[in-house]
C-alpha positions as CSV (number, residue, x, y, z in Angstrom):
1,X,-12.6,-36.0,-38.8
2,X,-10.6,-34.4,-42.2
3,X,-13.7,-32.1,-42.2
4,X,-13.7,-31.2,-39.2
5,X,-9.9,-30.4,-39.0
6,X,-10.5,-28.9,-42.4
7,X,-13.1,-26.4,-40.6
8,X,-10.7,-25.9,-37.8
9,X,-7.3,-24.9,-39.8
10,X,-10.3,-22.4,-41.9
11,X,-10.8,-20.8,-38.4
12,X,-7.8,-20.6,-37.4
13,X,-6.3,-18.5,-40.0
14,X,-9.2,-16.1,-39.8
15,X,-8.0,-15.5,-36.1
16,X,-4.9,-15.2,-37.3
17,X,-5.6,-12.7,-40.1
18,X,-8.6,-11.3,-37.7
19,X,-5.3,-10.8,-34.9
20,X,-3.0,-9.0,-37.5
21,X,-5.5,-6.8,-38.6
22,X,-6.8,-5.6,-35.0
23,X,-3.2,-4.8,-34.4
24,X,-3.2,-2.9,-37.5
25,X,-6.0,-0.8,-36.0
26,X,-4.3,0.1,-33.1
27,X,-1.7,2.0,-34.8
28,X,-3.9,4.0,-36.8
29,X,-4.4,7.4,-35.2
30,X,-7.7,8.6,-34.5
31,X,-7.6,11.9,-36.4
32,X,-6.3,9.6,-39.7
33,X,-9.3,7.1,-39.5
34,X,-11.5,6.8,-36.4
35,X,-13.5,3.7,-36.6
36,X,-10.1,1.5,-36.6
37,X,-10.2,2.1,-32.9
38,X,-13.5,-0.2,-32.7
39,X,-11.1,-2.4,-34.4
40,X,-8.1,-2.1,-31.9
41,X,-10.5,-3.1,-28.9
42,X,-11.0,-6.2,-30.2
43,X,-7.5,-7.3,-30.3
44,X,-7.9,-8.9,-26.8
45,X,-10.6,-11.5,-28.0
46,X,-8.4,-12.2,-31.0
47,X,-5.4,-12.9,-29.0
48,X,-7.3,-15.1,-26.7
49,X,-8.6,-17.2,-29.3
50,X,-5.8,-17.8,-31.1
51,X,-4.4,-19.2,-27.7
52,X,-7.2,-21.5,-27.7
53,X,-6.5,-22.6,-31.1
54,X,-2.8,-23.2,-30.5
55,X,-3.9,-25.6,-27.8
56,X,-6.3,-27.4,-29.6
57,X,-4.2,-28.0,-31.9
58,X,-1.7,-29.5,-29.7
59,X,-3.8,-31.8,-28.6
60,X,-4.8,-33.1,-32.3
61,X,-1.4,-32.0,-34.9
62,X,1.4,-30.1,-33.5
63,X,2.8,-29.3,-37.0
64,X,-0.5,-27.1,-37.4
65,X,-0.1,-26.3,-33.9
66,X,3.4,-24.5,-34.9
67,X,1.5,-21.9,-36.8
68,X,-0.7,-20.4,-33.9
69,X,2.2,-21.0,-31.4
70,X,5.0,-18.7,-33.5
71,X,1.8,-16.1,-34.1
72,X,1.3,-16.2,-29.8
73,X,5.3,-16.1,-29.3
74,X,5.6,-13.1,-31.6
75,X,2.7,-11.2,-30.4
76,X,2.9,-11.9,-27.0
77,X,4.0,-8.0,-25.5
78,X,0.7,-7.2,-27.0
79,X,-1.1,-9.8,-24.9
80,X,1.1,-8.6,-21.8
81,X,-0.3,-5.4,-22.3
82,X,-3.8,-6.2,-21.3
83,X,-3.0,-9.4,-19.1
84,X,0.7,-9.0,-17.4
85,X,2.1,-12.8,-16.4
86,X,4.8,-12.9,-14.5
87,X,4.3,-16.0,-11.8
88,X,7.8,-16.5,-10.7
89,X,8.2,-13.0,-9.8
90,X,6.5,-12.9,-6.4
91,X,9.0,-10.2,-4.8
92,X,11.3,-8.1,-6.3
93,X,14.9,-9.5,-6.2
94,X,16.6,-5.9,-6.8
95,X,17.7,-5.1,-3.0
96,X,21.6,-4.8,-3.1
97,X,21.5,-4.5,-6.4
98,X,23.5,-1.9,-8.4
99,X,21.7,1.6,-9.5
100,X,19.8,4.6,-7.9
101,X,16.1,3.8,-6.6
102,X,13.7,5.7,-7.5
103,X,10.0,5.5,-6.0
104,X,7.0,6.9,-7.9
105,X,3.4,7.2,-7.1
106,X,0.9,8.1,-9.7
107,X,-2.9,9.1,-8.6
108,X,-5.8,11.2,-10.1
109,X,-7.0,12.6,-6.7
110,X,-10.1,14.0,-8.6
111,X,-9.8,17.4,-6.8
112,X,-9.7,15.9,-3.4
113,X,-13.8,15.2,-3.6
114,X,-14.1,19.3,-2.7
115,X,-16.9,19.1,-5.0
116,X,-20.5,19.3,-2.9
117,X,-21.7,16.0,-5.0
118,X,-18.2,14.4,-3.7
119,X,-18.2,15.0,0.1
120,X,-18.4,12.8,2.5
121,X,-19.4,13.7,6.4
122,X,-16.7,15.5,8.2
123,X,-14.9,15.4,4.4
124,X,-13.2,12.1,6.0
125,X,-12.4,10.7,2.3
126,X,-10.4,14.4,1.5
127,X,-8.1,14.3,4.8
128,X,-7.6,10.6,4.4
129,X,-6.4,11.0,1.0
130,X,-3.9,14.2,1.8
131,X,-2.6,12.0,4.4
132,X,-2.1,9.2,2.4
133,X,0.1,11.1,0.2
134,X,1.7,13.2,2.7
135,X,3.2,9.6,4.4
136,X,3.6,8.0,1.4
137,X,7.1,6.8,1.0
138,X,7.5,7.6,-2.6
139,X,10.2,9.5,-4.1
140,X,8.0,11.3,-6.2
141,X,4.5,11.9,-6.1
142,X,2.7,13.0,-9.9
143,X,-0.7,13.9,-9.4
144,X,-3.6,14.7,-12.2
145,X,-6.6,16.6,-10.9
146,X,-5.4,18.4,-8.7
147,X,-6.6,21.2,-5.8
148,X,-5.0,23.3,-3.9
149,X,-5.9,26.3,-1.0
150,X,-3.4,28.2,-0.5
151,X,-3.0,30.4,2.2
152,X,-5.4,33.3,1.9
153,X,-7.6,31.6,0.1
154,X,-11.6,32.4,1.4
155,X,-12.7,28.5,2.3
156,X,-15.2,27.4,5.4
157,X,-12.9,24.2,5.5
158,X,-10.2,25.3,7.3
159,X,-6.9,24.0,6.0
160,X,-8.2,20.3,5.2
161,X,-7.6,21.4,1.2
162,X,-3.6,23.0,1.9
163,X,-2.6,20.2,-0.3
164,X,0.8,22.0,-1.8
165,X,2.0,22.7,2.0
166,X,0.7,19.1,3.3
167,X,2.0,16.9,0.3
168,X,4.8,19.4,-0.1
169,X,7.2,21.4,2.1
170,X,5.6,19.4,5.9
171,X,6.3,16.2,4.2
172,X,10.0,17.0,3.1
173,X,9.5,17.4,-0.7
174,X,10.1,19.8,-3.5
175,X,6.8,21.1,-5.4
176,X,5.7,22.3,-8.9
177,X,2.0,23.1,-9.3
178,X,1.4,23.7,-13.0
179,X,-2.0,25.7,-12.7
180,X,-4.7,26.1,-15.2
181,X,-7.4,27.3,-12.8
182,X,-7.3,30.2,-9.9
183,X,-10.8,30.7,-8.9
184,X,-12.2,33.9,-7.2
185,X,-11.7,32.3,-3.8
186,X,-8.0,32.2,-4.3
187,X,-8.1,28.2,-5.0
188,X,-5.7,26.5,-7.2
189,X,-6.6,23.9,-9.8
190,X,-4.4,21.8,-11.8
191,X,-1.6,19.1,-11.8
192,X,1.6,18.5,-9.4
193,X,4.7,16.8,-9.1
194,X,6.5,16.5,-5.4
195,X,9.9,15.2,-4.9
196,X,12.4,14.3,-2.5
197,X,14.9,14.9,-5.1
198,X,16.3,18.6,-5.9
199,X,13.8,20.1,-8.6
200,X,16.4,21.9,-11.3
201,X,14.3,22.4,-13.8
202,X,10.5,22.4,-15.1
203,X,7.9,23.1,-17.6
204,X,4.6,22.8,-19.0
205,X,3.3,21.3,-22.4
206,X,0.0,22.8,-23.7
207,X,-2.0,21.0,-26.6
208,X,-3.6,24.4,-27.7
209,X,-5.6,26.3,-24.6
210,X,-4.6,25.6,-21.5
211,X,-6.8,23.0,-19.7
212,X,-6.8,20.1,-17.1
213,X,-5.9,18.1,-19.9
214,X,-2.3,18.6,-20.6
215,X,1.6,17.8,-19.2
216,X,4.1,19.0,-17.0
217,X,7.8,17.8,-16.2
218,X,10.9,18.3,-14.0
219,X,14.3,17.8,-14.4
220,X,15.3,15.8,-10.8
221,X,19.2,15.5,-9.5
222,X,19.5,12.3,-8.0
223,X,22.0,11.4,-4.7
224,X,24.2,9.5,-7.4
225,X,24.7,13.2,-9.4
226,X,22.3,11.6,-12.6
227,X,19.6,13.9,-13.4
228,X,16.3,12.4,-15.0
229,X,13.1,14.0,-16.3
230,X,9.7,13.0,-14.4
231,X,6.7,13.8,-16.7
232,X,2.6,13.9,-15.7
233,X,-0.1,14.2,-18.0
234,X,-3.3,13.9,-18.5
235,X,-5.1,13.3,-21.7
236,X,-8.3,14.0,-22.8
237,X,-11.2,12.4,-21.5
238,X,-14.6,11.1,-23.5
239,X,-16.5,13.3,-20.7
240,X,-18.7,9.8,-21.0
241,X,-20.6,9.0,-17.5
242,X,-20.2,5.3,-16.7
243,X,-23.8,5.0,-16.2
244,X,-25.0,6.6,-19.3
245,X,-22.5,3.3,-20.8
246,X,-24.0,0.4,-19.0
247,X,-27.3,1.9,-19.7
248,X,-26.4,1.3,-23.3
249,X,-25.7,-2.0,-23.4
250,X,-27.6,-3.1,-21.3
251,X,-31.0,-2.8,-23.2
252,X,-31.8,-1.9,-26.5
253,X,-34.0,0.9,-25.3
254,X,-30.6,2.4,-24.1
255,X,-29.1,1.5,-27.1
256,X,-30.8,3.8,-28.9
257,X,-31.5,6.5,-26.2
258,X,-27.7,7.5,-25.4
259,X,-25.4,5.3,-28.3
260,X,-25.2,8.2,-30.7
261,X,-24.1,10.7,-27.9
262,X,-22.2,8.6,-26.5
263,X,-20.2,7.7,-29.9
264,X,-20.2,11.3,-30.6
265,X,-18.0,11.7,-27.4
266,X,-15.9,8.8,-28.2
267,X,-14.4,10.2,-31.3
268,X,-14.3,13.2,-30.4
269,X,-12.2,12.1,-27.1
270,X,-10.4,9.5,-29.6
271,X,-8.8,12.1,-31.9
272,X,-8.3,14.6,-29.0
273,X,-6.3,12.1,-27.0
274,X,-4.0,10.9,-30.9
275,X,-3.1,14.2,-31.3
276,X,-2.0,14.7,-27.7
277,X,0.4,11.7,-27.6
278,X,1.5,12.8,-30.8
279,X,3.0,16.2,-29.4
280,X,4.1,14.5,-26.2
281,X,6.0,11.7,-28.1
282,X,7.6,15.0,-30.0
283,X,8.7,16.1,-27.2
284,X,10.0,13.0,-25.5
285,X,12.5,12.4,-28.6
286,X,14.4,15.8,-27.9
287,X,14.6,15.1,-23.9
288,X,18.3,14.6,-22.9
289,X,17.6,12.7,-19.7
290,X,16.4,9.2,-18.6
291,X,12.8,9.5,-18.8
292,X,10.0,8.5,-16.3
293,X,6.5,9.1,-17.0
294,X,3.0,8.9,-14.5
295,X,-0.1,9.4,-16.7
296,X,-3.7,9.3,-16.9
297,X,-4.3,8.6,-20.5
298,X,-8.2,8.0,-20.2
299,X,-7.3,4.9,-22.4
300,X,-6.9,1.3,-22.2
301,X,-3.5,-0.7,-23.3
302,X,-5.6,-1.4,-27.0
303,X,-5.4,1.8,-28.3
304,X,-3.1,4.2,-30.4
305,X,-2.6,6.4,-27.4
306,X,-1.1,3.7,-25.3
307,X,0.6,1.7,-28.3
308,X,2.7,5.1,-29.0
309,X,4.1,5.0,-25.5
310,X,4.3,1.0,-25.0
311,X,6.5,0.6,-28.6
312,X,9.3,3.4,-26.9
313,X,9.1,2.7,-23.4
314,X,9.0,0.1,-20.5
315,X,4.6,-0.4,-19.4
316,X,6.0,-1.1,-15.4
317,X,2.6,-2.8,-14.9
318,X,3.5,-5.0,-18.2
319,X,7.1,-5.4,-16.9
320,X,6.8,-6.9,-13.4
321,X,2.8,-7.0,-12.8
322,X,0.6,-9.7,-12.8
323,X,-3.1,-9.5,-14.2
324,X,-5.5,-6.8,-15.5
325,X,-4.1,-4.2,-12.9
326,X,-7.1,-2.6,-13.1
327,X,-7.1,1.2,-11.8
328,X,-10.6,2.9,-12.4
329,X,-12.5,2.6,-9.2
330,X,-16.1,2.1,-10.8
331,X,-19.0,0.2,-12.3
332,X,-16.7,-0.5,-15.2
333,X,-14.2,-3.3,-14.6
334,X,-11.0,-4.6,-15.4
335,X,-10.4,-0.7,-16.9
336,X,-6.6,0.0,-16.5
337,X,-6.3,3.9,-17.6
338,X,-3.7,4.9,-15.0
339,X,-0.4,3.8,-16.3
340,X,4.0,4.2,-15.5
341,X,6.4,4.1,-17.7
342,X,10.1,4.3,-18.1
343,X,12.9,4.8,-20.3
344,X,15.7,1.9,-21.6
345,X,18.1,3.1,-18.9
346,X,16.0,2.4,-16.0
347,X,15.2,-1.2,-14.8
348,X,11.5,-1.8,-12.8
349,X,11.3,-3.5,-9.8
350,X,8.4,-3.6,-8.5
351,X,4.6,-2.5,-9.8
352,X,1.8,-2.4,-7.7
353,X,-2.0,-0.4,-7.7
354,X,-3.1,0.6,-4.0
355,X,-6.6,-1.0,-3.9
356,X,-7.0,0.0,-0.4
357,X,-6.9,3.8,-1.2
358,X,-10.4,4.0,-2.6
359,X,-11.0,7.9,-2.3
360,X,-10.8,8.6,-5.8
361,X,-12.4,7.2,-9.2
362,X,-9.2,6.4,-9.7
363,X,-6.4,4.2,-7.6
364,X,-3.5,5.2,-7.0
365,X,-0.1,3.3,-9.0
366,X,3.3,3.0,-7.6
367,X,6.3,1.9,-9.0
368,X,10.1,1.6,-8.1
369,X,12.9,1.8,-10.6
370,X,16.8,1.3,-10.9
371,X,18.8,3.9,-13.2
372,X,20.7,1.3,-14.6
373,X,21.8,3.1,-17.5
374,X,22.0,0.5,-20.2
């Protein structure tokens, strides 16, 4: 038995020591030393473990017990960031309470599916997604991926694809399209931000050309004369398709057909997306309002882009959610990219993902927050 416990305590501090160092990796940035991110993605194995090992040793010596239990206690926002528990909060208890509501929803619409490869008969999947957003209740709509027709614009589809008027002005909101594509039809690409709330100021951040991937904000006056900022970006992608990754792990034929490309993309997507949450974090600092944020950071909560923004800001889903919360409608599962998240001076509600809007490769997040200014 001394053996055995003697093998045990061994393991136990190498989980420990294996946790602290993954945690390590994930605030390394990628353009400093890109291999720690391998690192980072194994923090959620490490954290599990060492939950195991707090309960085995409950069960056999609680003063060794104590030294996996304080290690759990002190890193448990990191294990929230990947697995949200909160099961007494079934509701949200914040009606009558103090402080202005504000209702976000976040969504990559992927271009509406205008795409030939993305069509569906009758483009059902587009209209039911404009709709969706049109009626949606929220406050404040940030979209990534955007499309828009405005009028004039030389289309055979009528005006399925007049998102800015549909989403915009017929629905009662404010709109900012910041555009980094006009094509020769007269079409708009980009991102967008609707509100119900006066639009008073806005902007664009570029990191270096002008592309899809990149951030926009506006300055919002709320009914209760407070104005906060609303940013939406999108960071850069690996440009990885999800089958080329199960095809390589799932044989070692496809290992060694598409593992080299595929890594080739992963840093070079890695150290794109570092240095874009750098400049955004930059920016964030000198902001004068409350901040609320909708994002698409092509990244999951174990990695330096999303530890940048968890360490100064409220996670909503890691506030008030409940499991993986999950937003990337595909093979791959359990893949949260699509994230929310708020300043101190703002309390979260509620947090939920809308599972039954499944138009997109992405679904859409929505959020509602209290200015409580603390």
């Amino acid at each position: 038995m001394a053996v055995r416990r003697s093998f045990a305590f061994k393991c136990t501090v190498l989980v420990i020591l294996w946790l602290l160092a993954a945690i390590a990796c994930v605030q390394i940035p990628g353009y400093a030393f890109w291999p720690a991110a391998f690192g980072a993605l194994t923090l959620p194995a490490a954290l599990v473990l060492n939950l195991l090992l707090a309960f085995y040793w409950l069960l056999r010596d609680w003063r060794v017990a104590a030294l996996p239990l304080a290690v759990a206690f002190l890193t448990w926002p990191h294990f929230q960031r990947g697995l949200a528990v909160h099961p007494l909060r079934v509701v949200s208890a914040a009606e009558g309470q103090p402080g202005q509501k504000v209702r976000v929803l976040s969504s990559n619409v992927r271009i509406f599916n205008v795409y030939p490869q993305l069509r569906d008969a009758g483009l059902k999947s587009s209209r039911n997604m404009v709709k969706f957003l049109a009626e949606s209740p929220a406050d404040v709509l940030c979209l990534q991926e955007f499309y828009n027709e405005p009028a004039g614009t030389r289309s055979q589809d009528g005006n399925v694809f007049r998102t800015v008027e549909k989403i915009g002005k017929d629905a009662g909101r404010e709109s900012f399209l910041s555009k980094t594509l006009t094509n020769t039809a007269g079409a708009e690409f980009g991102m967008a931000i609707f509100s119900r709330f006066p639009i008073v100021n806005k902007g664009t951040i570029q990191f270096g050309k002008l592309s899809q991937n990149h951030a926009m904000w506006v300055d919002l006056r709320l009914p209760s004369q407070d104005t906060i900022r609303v940013y939406n970006f999108h960071l850069q992608s690996m440009s990885m398709d999800e089958r080329d990754i199960v095809d390589s792990y799932s044989s070692k034929a496809g290992l060694r057909r598409k593992g080299v490309g595929l890594l080739r993309r992963f840093k070079r997507g890695l150290v794109a997306r570092n240095a874009q949450v750098d400049t955004l974090i930059n920016r964030f600092e000198l902001c004068p309002y409350p901040i609320l944020m909708c994002a698409d950071l092509n990244d999951v909560p174990y990695s330096y882009s999303y530890d940048q923004l968890a360490d100064r800001f409220q996670n909503a889903w890691a506030t008030v959610g409940n499991g993986v919360g999950s937003t990337y409608n595909g093979k791959l599962p359990f893949v949260r990219i699509d994230n929310q998240f708020a300043g101190p001076e703002f309390q979260v509600d509620d947090f939920w993902v809308h599972y039954e809007i499944p138009y997109s490769d992405h679904f859409p997040t929505m959020a509602s927050y209290r200015l409580v200014k603390k």
